[in-house]
C-alpha positions in Angstrom: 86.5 -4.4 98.4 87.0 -5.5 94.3 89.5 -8.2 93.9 91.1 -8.4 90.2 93.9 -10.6 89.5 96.0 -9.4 86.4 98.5 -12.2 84.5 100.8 -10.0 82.2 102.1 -12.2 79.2 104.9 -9.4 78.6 106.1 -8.7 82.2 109.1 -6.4 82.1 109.1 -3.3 79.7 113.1 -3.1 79.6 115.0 0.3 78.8 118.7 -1.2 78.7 118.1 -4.9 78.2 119.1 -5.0 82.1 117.3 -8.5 82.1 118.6 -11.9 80.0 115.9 -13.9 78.5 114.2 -16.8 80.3 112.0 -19.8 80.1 108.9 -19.1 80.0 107.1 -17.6 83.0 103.2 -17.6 84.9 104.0 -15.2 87.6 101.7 -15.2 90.6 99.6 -11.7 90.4 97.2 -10.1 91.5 95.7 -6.8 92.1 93.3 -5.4 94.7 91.0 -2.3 95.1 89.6 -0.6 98.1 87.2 2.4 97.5 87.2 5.3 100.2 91.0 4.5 100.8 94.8 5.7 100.5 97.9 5.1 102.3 101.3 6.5 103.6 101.8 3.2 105.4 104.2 0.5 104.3 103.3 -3.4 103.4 104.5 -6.1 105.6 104.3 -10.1 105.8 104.0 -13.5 107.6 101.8 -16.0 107.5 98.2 -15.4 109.4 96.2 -18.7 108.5 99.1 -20.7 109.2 98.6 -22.0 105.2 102.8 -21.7 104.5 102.1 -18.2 102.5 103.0 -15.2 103.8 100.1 -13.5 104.3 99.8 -9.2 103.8 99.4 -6.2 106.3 99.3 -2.8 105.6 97.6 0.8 107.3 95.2 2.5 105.6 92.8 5.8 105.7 89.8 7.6 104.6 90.4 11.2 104.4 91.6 12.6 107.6 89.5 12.8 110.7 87.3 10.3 108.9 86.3 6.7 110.3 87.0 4.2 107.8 86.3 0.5 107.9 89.8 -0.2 105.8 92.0 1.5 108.6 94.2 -1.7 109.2 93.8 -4.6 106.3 95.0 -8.1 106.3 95.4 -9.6 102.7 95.8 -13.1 101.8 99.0 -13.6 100.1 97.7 -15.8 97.9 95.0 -14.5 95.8 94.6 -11.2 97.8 91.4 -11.9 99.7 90.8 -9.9 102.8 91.5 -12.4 105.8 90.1 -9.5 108.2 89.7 -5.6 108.6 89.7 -3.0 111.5 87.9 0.5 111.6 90.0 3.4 112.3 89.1 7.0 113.6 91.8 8.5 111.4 94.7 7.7 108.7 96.9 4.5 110.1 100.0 6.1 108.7 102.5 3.6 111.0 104.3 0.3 108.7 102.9 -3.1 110.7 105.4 -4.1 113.6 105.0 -7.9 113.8 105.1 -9.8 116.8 103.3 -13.0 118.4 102.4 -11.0 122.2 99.6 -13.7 122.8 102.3 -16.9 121.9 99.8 -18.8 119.7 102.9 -19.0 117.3 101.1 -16.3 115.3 102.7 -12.9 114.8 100.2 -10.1 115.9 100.3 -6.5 114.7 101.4 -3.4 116.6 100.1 -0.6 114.4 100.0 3.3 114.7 97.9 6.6 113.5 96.6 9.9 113.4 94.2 11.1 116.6 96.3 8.9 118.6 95.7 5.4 117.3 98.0 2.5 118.6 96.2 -0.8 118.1 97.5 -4.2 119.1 95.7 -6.7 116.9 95.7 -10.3 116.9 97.1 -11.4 113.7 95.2 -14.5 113.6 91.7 -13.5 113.9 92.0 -9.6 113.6 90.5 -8.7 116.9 91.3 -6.2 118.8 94.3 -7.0 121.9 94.3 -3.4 123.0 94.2 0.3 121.5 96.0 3.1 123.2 92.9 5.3 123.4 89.4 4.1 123.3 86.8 6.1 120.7 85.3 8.6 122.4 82.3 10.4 120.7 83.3 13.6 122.9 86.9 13.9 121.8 87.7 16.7 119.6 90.2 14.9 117.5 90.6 18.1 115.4 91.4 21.3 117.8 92.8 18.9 121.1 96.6 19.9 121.3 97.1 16.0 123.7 95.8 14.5 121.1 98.6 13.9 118.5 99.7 10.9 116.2 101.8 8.1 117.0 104.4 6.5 114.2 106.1 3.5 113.8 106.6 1.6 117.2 109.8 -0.6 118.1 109.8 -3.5 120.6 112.4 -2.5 123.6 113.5 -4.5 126.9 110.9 -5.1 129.5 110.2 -1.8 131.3 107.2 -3.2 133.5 108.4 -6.2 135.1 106.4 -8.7 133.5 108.8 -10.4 131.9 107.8 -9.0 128.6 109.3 -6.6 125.4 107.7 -3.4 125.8 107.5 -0.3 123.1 109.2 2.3 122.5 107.1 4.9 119.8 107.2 8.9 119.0 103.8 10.7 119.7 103.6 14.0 118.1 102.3 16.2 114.9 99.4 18.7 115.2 97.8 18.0 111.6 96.0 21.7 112.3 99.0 23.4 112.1 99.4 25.3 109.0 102.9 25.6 107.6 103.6 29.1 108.7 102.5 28.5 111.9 105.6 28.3 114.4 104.0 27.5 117.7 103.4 23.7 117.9 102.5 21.1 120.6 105.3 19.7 121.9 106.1 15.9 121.3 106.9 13.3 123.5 108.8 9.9 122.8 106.8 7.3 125.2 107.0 3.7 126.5 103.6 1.5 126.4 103.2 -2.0 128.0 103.1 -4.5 125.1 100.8 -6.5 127.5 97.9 -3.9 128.0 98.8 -0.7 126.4 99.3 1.1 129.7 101.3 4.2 129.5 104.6 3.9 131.2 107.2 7.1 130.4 106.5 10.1 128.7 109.2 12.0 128.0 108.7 15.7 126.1 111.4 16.3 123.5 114.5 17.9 125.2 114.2 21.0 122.7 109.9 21.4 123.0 109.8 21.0 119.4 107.5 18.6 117.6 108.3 15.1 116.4 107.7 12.7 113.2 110.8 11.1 113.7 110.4 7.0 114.5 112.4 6.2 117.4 115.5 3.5 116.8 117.1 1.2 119.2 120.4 0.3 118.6 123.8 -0.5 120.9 126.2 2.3 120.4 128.7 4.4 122.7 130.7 1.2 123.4 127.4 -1.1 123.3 125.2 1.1 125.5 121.3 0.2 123.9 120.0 3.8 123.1 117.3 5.8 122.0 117.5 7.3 118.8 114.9 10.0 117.3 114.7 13.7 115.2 112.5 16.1 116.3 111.4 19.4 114.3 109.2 19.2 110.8 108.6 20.5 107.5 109.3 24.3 108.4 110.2 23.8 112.1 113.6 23.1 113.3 114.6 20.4 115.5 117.3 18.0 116.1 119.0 14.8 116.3 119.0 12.9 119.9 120.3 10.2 122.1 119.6 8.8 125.2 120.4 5.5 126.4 117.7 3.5 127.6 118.7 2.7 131.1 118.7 6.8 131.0 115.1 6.8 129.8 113.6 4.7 131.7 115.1 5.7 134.9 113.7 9.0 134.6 117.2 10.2 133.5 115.9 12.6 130.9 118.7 15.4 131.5 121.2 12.7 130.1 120.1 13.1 126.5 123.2 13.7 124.4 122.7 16.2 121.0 124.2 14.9 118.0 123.1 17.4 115.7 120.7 20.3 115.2 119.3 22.6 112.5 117.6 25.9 112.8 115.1 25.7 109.8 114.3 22.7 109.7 114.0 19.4 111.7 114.8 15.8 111.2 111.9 13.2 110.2 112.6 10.2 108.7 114.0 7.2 110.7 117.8 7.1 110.6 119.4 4.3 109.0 121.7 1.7 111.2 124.6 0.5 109.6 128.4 0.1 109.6 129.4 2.7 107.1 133.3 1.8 107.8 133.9 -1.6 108.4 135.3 -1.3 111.4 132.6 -3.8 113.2 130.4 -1.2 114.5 126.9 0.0 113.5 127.0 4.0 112.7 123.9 6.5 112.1 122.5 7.8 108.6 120.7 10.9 108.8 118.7 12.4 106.8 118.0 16.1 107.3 114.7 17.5 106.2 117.0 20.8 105.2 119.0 18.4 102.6 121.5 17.1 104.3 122.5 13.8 104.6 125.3 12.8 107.6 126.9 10.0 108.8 127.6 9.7 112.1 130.4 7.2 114.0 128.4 4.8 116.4 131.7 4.5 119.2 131.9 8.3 119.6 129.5 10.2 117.7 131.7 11.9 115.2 130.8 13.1 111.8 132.4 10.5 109.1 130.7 12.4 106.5 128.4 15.2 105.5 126.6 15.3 102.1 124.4 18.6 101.0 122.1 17.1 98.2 121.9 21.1 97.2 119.6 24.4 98.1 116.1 24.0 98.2 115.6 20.2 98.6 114.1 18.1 101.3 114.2 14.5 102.9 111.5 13.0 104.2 112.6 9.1 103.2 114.9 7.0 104.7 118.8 5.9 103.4 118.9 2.4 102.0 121.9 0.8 102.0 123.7 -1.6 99.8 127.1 -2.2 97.7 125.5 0.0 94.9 129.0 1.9 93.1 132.6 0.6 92.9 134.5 -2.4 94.0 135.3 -1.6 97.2 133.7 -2.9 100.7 132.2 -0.3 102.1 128.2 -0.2 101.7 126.8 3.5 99.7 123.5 4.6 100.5 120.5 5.6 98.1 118.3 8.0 99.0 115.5 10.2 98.3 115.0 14.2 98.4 112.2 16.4 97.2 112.9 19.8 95.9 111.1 22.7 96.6 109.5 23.7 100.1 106.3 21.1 101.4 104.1 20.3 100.4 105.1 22.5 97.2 107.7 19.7 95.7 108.0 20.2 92.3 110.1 17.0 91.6 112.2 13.9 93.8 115.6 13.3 93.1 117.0 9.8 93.9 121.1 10.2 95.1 123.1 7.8 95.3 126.2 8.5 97.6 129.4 7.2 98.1 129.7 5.6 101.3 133.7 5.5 101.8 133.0 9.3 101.7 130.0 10.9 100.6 130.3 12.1 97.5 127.4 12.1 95.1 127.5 9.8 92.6 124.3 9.7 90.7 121.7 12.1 90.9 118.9 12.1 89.4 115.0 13.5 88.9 112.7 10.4 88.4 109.6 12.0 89.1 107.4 14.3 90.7 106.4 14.5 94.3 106.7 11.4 97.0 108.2 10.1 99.8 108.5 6.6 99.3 112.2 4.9 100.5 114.2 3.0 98.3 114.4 -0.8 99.0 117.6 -3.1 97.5 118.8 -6.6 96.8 121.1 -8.5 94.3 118.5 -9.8 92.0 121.0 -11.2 89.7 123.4 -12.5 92.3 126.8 -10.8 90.5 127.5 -9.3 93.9 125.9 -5.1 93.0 122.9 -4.7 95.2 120.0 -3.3 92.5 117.7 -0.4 93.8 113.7 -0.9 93.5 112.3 2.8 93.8 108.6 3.4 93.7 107.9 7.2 91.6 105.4 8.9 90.4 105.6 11.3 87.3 103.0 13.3 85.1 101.9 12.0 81.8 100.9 14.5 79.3 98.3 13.7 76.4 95.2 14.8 73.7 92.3 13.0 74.8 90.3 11.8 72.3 87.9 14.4 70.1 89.7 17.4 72.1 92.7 19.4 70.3 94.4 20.3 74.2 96.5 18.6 76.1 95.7 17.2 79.6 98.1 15.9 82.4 97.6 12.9 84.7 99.7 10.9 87.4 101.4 8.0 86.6 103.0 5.6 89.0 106.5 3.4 88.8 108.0 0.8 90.1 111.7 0.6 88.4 114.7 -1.9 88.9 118.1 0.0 89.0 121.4 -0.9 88.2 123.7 2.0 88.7 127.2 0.0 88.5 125.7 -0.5 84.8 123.8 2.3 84.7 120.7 0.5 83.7 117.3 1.0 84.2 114.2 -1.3 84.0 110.0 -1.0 84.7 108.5 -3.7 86.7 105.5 -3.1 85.0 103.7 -1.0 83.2 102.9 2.5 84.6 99.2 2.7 86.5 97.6 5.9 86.5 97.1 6.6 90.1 100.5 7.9 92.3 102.1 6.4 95.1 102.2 9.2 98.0 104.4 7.2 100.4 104.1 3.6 100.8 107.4 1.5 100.5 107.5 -1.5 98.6 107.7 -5.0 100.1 110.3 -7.7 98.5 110.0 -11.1 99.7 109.1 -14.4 98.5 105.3 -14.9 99.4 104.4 -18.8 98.6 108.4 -20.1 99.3 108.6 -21.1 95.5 112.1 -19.9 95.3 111.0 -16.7 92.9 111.0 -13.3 94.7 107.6 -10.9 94.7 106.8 -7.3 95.2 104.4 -5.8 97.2 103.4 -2.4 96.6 100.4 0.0 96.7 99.2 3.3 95.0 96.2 5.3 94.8 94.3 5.4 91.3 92.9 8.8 91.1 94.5 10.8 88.1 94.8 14.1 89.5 94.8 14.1 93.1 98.0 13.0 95.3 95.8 13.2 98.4 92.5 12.4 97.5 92.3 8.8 99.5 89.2 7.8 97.5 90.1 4.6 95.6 93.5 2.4 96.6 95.3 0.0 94.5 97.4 -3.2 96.1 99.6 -5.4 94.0 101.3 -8.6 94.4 103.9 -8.8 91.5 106.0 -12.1 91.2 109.4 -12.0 89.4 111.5 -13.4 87.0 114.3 -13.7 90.0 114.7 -16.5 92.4 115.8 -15.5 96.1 119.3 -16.5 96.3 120.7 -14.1 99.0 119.3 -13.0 102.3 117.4 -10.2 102.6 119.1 -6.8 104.0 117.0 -3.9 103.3 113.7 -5.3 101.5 111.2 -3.2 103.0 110.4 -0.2 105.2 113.6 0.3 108.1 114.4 -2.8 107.1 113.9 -6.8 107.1 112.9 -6.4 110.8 111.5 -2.7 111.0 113.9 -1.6 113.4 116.1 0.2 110.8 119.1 -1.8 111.1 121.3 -3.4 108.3 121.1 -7.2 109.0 120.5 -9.9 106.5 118.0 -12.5 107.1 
């Protein structure tokens, strides 16, 4: 691993002057390479050495169905510095679930991946608590219709009787598949012992389609806990489920209510949990591979609102929410869409709807292929949450002693203001693109002054090449004065639900 750290003297390039001036400002930087690497996975933090600085973790991947020694990494938050690594079979696609299951006061990782990866690791000393599936030099990790990929995990009541959360994840996705092929494995959403890893319920999808989708707890139906999760993919259709959990895990699986379905296409990216109409209940956004984008009543299931972003786009990112447009109460929801079919997207298209009753506000192309979610906060505390969107887009130019043009990929990260209708880099652009990793806003040392984490890979022409990853810590200008609500990937607790904290 190559470690440089990168102090910028000019730290903002500004568009609209969306930033006042300031005292001067070091920030706390730094940047980090890993050869033989990519990611789809999304950073998260807490403190591993027990040092007061929140410390980073993040999935990683060779190509896939390749080992890699970089398949889970643990960063110090201070300068960078790997505290520890874990080898991977396959791509650990899954954002870090954090929880201390061994109580040394340490959080511990719960990470998933491709070829059936599911690691528990100790956060502390990176060793290994339990994986899901063992290696096994026989398996054939390619042509094996069992063996499937798991996604991001949530902790769930004990199911076991051991007095412990347990986990509730999707298992699912053939990678073989080819788009036009219809006939897919079926996936399952499963229960695993946090203690051991044991299986304990498997449930196949009540429609036999495949599933991407991350499962999401959350008390609805007149507080009954329940199971949400999509099934269906990029050209397979699928729908939108629930099924409360005393259901599930009594076996119950008959009792799974349908909220919505779609023909075409299916439903992969998490839904977002929030209460869309002030009346003290959590409702469900959700977004609709086939460009829709619904909300859904939490007491009854009703439609409050459905939004068409318009023919031919996709969604594979989640809603963030926030108080982005007007003066009202009622939280709007930023979002991302691709159009054109996977994994042909010509360009993404960041929409920012109207939550009292979604109507599209802004719309706009920022860039070219990725599926990156929008994160938000109030960085300048006047009460309008700004949008920090990670995008990549092609630059075009004459290389020197040659008369043609040639194109590369460029990668983002942009602050947005869309009550002022402003628009600002972070920094300047890296060549390299960001295929689908979420940034990370949070305050790393406790000085007061918030930092993002974000990562991209650096090869110019290639969205999936995996051969060279780039990880940046990038310290702001802006000081933490309001709790976090949506600062990272489903959320400040990864269970993608609106709460501050």
């Amino acid at each position: 691993m190559e470690k440089n750290v990168a102090v910028w003297i000019t730290f903002f390039v500004s568009f609209f002057g969306l930033f006042s001036c300031q005292m001067p400002f070091e920030p706390d930087n730094w940047e980090i390479t890993v050869n033989n690497s990519g990611s789809s996975s999304s950073p998260k933090a807490t403190d591993l050495n027990g040092d007061g600085i929140l410390d980073i973790i993040l999935g990683s991947g060779a190509q896939e169905f390749k080992t890699t020694p970089h398949g889970v990494l643990a960063l110090d938050g201070k300068d960078g510095s790997t505290l520890w690594e874990i080898s991977t079979r396959n791509q650990m696609v899954g954002t870090p679930l954090l929880f201390d299951a061994n109580d040394d006061t340490i959080d511990d990782i719960l990470i998933g991946g491709r070829s059936a990866e599911l690691n528990l690791i100790d956060g502390k000393s990176g060793s290994i608590i339990w994986e899901y599936m063992h290696d096994n030099p026989d398996a054939d990790l390619i042509n094996d219709t069992l063996i499937l990929n798991f996604f991001n995990a949530q902790l769930c009541p004990d199911i076991d009787g051991d007095e412990r959360q347990d986990i509730i994840v999707s298992y699912g996705g053939f990678i073989k598949a080819k788009p036009s092929v219809s006939e897919r494995p079926q996936g399952y959403l499963m229960a695993i012992s946090s203690k051991d890893g044991k299986e304990l319920i498997r449930m196949p999808t009540p429609d036999a389609k495949e599933i991407y989708c991350s499962p999401v707890l959350t008390s609805i139906l007149e507080g009954q806990l329940s199971i949400l999760f999509g099934t269906g993919g990029e050209t397979i259709g699928g729908g939108f489920y629930a099924i409360g959990f005393s259901d599930f895990i009594s076996g119950q699986q008959d009792q799974v209510t349908t909220i919505m379905t779609d023909s075409l296409k299916g439903y992969i990216a998490p839904p977002t949990i929030v209460d869309m109409n002030n009346d003290g209940n959590m409702d469900i956004i959700v977004n609709a591979v086939n460009g829709k984008v619904t909300c859904v009543d939490g007491q009854d299931l009703s439609i409050i609102w459905e939004t068409h972003i318009g023919d031919g786009y996709e969604g594979y990112a989640m809603s963030c929410p926030g108080y982005f447009y007007g003066d009202d109460d009622t939280k709007d929801i930023i979002t991302s869409y691709g159009y054109g079919p996977w994994p042909d997207t010509e360009f993404t298209s960041n929409v920012l709807i109207d939550g009292r009753d979604g109507t599209i506000v802004y719309k706009d192309s920022l860039g070219t292929f990725q599926y990156a979610s929008p994160i938000a906060y109030d960085l300048d505390n006047n009460k309008v949450d700004d949008v920090i969107i990670a995008t990549n887009h092609p630059i075009k130019t004459t290389l020197p002693n040659t008369s043609y043009p040639t194109t590369f990929l460029g990668n983002d990260l942009s602050i947005h203001n869309f009550m002022k209708n402003q628009s600002t880099l972070i920094r300047p652009t890296k060549i390299g693109s960001n295929l689908g990793s979420t940034p990370l806003l949070t305050d790393i040392d406790n000085d007061g002054y918030l930092d993002i984490i974000s990562c991209y890979m650096t090869d110019s022409k290639n969205f999936y090449s995996f051969s060279k990853m780039a990880i940046e810590r990038i310290e702001l200008k802006y000081k933490r004065e309001a709790p976090f609500n949506w600062n990272s990937y489903m959320g400040v607790a990864t269970n993608a639900i609106d709460h501050p904290q």
